[in-house]
C-alpha positions in Angstrom: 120.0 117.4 88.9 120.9 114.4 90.9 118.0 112.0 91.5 116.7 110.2 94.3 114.1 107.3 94.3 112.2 106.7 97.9 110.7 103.8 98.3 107.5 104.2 100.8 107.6 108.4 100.5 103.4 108.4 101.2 103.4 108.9 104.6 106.1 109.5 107.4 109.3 109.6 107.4 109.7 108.4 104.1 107.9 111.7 103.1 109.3 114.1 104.9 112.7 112.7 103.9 111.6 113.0 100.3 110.1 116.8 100.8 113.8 117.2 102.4 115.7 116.4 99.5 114.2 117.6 96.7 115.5 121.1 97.0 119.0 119.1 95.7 117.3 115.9 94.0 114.6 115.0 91.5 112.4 112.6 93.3 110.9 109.3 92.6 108.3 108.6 95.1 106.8 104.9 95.2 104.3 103.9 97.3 100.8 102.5 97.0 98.3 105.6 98.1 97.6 107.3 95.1 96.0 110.3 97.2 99.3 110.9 99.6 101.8 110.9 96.8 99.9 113.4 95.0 99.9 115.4 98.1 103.8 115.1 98.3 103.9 116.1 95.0 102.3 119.0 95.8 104.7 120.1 98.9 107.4 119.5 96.7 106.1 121.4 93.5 105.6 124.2 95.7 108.7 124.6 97.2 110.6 124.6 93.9 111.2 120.6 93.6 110.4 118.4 90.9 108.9 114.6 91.6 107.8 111.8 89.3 105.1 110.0 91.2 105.4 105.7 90.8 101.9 104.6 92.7 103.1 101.1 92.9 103.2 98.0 95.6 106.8 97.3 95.8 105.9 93.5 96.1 104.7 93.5 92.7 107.8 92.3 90.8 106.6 93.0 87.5 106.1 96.5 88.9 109.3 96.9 90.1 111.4 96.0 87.3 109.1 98.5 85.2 110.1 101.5 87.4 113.9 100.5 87.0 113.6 99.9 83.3 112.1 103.8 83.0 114.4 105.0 85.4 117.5 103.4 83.6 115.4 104.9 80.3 114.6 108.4 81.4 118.4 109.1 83.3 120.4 106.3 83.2 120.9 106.1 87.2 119.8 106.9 90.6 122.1 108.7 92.8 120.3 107.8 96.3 117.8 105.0 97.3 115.8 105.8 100.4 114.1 102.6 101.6 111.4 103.5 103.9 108.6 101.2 102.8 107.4 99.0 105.5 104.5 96.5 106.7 103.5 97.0 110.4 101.7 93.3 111.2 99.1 93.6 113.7 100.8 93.0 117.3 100.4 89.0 118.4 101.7 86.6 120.6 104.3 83.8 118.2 101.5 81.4 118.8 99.1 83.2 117.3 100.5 85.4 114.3 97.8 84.8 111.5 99.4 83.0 108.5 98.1 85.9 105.9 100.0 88.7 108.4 103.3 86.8 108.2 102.9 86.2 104.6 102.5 90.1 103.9 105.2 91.0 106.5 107.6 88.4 104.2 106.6 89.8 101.0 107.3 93.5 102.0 109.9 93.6 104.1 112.2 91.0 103.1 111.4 89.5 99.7 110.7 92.5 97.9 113.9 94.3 99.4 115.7 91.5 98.3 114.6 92.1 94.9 115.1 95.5 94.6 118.5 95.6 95.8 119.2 93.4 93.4 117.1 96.2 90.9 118.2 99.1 91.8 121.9 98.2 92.4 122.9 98.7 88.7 121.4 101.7 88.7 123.4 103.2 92.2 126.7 102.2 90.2 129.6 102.9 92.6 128.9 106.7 93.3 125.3 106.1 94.5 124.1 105.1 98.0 121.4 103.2 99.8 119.6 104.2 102.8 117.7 101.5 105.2 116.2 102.4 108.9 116.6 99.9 111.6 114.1 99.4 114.1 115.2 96.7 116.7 112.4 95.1 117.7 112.9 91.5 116.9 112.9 89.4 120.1 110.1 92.2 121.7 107.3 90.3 123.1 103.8 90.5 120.3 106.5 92.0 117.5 107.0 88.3 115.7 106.1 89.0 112.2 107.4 92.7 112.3 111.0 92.1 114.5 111.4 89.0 112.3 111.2 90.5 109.0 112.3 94.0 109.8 116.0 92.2 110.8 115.6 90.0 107.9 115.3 93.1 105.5 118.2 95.0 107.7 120.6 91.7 107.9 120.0 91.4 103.8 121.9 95.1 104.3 124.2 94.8 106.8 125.1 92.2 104.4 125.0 94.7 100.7 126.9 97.1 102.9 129.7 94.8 104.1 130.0 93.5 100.5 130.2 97.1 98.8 132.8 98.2 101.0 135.5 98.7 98.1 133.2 98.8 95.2 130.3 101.1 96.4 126.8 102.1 96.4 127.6 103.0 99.6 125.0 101.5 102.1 124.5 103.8 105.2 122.1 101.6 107.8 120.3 104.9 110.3 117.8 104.6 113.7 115.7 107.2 113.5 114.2 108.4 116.7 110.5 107.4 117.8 108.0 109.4 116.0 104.5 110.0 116.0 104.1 107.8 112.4 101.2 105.5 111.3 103.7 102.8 112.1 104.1 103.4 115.6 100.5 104.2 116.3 99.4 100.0 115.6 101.8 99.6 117.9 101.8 102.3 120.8 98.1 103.6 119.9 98.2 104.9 123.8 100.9 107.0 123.4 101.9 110.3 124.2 102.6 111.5 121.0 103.7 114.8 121.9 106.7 113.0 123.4 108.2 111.5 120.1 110.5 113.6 117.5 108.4 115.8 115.0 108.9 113.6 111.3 110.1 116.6 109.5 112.5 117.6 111.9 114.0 114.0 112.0 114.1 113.7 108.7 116.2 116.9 108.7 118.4 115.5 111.8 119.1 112.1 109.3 119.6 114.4 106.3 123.7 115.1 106.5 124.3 111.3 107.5 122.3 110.3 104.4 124.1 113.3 102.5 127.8 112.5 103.8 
């Protein structure tokens, strides 16, 4: 069976994309809630799928290179990476971002990308592909530690995508639709929810584009 590690698969659409593929993949879920991965786990075990759990903080380097040493140990590659981990900063004005914010917002979504690219690479080979989501909010008035480091982590692969062209993983970069996720709730917690696209059936929508 072909395997598929997902970064972030604890809540949102990083779960429901991992509860999506497992009827065709063996997933590795990493993220840091114990409770919700064990829950996914569940989903997936009773639907048919199988999922090795990874509760881990993806800005833990020591961490990281564990989880690709036993996934290079166990089956010797990864056939899809699905990058959904995230850290929503509190909303603030530039002048006012709190230093320990930015510093988190760094460490998640653009140093530890940057590290696990370079991790999980190796393990893609040619054959394998890599999923990121954009979400375009740098520029967006209060967004400064989240649009900064959100197009950091997306330029970092706009960049592995324009470089693996000829020679694979093959890097797809998708917008998923608004939806009703933790996420969005720090930032929109006034919201209409009922107007936003139901996770699972987005995760569904993104499914053949992450697939083709």
């Amino acid at each position: 069976m072909k395997v598929a590690l997902v970064t972030g698969a604890s809540r949102g659409l990083g779960s429901a994309l991992a509860e999506a593929l497992a009827p065709s993949h063996h997933i590795v879920a990493v993220a840091k809630t114990t409770g919700a991965l064990e829950e996914l786990d569940d989903r997936i075990a009773a639907a048919g799928g199988q999922a090795t759990l990874a509760p881990m903080d993806i800005t833990v380097d020591a961490a990281m290179q564990q989880l690709c040493r036993s996934i290079h140990e166990r089956w010797g590659r990864i056939d899809l990476w699905v990058h959904a981990a995230i850290h929503a900063a509190p909303l603030a004005p530039a002048s006012h971002i709190a230093p320990k914010d930015f510093d988190k917002s760094l460490a998640t979504n653009v140093t530890a990308t940057g590290r696990l690219i370079a991790y999980v690479a190796p393990l893609l080979g040619e054959a394998g592909r890599a999923v990121f989501f954009e979400d375009p909010r740098g520029g967006e008035k209060f967004f400064g530690s989240y649009g900064a480091t959100k197009a950091a982590q997306i330029a970092l692969a706009r960049s592995w995508q324009a470089e693996t062209v000829n020679t694979g993983p093959i890097v797809r970069i998708l917008t998923p639709q608004p939806m009703p996720t933790g996420t969005r709730a720090r930032f929109f917690p006034g919201e209409d929810r009922a107007r936003l696209a139901d996770i699972r059936a987005e995760a569904a929508r993104l499914l053949p584009e992450i697939l083709a």
